[in-house]
BABAMI-169249 format. One record per residue (C-alpha): residue in three letters; x, y, z. Coordinates in steps of 0.02 Angstrom, whole numbers, plus 32768, in hexadecimal, padded with zeros to 4 digits. Layout:
BEGIN
ALAXYZ;...
# end
This chain:
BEGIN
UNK126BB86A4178;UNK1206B80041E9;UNK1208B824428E;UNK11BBB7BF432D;UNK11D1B7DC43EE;UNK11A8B7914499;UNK1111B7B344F9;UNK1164B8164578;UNK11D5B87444EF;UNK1201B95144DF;UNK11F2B93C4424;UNK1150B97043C1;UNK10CEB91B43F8;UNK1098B8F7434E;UNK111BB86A434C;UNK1109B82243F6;UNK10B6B77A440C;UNK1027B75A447A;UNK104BB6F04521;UNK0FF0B65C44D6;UNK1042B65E4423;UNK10D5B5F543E5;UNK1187B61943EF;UNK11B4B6664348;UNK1243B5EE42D9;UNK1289B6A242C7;UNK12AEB69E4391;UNK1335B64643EC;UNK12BBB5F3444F;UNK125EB5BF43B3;UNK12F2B5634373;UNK1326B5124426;UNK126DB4C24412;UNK1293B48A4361;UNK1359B4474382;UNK1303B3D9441A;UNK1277B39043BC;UNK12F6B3514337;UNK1353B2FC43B5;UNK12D7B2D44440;UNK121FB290442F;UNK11EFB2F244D9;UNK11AEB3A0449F;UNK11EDB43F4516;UNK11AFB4EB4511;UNK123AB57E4517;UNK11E9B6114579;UNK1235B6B24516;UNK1242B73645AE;UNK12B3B7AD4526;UNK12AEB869453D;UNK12FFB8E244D2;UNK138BB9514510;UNK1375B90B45BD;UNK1408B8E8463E;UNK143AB87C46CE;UNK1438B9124746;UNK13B0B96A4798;UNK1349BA064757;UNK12DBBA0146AD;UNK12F8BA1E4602;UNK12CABAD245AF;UNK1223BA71457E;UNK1226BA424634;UNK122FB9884619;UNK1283B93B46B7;UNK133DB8FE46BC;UNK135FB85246F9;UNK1376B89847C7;UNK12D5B90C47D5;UNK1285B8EA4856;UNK11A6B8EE4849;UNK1153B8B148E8;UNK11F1B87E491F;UNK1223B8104892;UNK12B3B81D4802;UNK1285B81B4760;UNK12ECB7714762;UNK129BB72E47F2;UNK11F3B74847A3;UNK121FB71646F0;UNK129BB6854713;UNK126EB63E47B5;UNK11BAB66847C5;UNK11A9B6C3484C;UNK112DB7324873;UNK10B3B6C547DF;UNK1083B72F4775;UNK10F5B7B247A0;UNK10DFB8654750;UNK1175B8AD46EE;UNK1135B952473D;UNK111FB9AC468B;UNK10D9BA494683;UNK1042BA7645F4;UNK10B3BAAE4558;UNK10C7BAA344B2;UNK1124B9F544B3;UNK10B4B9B5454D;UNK0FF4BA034508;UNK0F96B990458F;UNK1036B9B1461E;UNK1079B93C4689;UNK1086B8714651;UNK107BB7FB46B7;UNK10F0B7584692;UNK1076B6ED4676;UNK10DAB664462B;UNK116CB66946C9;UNK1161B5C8472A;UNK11B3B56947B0;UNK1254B51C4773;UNK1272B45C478E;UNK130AB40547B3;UNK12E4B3CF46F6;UNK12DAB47746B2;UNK1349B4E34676;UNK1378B5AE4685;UNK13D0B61B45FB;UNK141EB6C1460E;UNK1472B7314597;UNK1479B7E445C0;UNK1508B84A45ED;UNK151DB8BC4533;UNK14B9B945456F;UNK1506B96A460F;UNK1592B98C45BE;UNK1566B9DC4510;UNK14CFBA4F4576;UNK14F2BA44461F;UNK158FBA4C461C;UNK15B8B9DD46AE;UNK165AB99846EB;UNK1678B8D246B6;UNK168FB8B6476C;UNK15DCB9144791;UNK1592B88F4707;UNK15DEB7F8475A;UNK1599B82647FE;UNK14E6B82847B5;UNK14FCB7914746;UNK1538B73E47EA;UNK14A2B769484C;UNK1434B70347D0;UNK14A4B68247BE;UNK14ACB670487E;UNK13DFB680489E;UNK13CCB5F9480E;UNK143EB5794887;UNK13E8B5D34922;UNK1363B58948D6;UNK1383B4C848D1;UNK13A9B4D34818;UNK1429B46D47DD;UNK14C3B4E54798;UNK14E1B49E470B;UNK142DB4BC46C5;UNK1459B56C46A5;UNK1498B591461E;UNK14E2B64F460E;UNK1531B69B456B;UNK15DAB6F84554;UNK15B6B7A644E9;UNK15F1B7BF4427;UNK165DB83E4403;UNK161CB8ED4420;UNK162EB96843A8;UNK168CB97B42F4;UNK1719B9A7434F;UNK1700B91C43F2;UNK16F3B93C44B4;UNK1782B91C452C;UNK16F2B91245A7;UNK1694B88C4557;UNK172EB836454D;UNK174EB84245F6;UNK16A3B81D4637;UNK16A0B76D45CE;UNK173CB724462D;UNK16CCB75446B5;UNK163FB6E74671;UNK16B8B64D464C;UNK16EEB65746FA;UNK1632B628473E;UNK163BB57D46F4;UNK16DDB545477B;UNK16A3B5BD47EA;UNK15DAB59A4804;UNK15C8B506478F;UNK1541B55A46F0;UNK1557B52F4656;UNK15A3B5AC45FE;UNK1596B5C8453C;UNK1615B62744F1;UNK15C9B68C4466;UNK1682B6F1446B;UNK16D4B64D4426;UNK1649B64C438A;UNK164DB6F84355;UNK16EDB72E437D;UNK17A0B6F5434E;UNK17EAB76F43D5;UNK1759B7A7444A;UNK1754B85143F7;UNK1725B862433E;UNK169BB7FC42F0;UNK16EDB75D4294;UNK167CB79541EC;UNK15DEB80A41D2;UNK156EB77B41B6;UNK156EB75D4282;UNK1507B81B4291;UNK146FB8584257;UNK14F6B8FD420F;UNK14F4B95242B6;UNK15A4B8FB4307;UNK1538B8E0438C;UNK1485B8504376;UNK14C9B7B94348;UNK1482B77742A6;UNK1408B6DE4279;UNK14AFB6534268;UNK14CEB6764327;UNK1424B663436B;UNK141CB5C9430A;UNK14DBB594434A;UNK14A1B5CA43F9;UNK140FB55D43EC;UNK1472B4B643AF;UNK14D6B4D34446;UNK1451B4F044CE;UNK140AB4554495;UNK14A8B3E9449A;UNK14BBB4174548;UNK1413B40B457F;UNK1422B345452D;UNK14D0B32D4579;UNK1486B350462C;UNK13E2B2F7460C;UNK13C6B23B4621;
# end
């Protein structure tokens, strides 16, 4: 099976590409790049900030990769990743097995423009390791949502994902915690894209076992390529 990470990723660093190389087709941010060029002669570059088993709390992974709140010289992980702070912020990592040279610095972050455009999706692994509260989750997707606007950045440019079902058996929680989600687009004005809707006929059991990789719980190659077509849609709909 071939495998392929970002920079910044927990996974074996045999599969995780340098800060200078390509976004892999394999990647969602591979195939944003690819849906936009088919539509738009402007080229874009996706910056892949994806971390395996990561959440939108605070604290580190077991392989002590940093969740989206902790805090490194004062800066979030999503402050440093998403709106550049702190350029080039360290993700804090210590020497491991998964991080052989220690911490990374994001490299590729940058300032967002009014023209540019955020994605978030994140939220799974609170509840399926963590095991946090839907309510705790919304609080911490609302604190990136909110420093995004603090910001200047216009709402609508980002985009943040419901969650696919959870589980062979489904999650009440991750249920819950995507009516949440579809609340922040009347409530702070993102763009919200509801994964739920494509995955799942009633929020709680997979629609088929083509949409996972045979887990119940990574969505499969046909979504990231779904998720793509839409993220580009939008990102045309709101761009002159």
């Amino acid at each position: 099976m071939i495998r392929v990470s970002s920079y910044v990723s927990s996974s074996d660093p045999g599969v995780r590409l340098s800060p200078t190389a390509a976004n892999s087709p394999l990647q969602l941010a591979g195939k944003i790049e690819a849906a936009w060029r088919a539509n738009r002669p402007q080229s874009i570059h996706a910056v892949n900030h994806g971390i395996s088993g990561t959440s939108a709390s605070a604290g580190r992974t077991i392989v002590l990769a940093p969740n989206a709140q902790e805090v490194v010289n004062g800066i979030t992980r999503f402050q440093g990743e998403v709106l550049g702070l702190g350029y080039p912020w360290s993700g804090g990592e210590s020497q491991n097995q998964f991080y052989p040279n220690g911490a990374i610095l994001r490299v590729n972050a940058f300032r967002p423009r009014s023209t540019d455009f955020g994605y978030i999706s994140i939220g799974t692994n609170d509840v399926f390791i963590q095991g946090l509260s839907a309510a705790t989750i919304k609080q911490n997707l609302e604190i990136m949502i909110d420093q995004w606007i603090g910001a200047g950045l216009p709402p609508s440019h980002l985009f943040i994902t419901t969650l696919p079902p959870l589980g062979s058996g489904g999650s009440v929680s991750i249920q819950t915690l995507n009516g949440f989600i579809r609340q922040f687009q009347n409530q702070k004005g993102v763009t919200v894209i509801d994964i739920a809707a494509f995955t799942s006929s009633d929020g709680l059991h997979w629609t088929n076992n083509t949409l996972h990789v045979g887990d119940f719980v990574h969505y499969s190659e046909p979504v990231r390529a779904w998720i793509a077509d839409v993220v580009v849609s939008k990102m045309i709909s709101l761009t002159p």
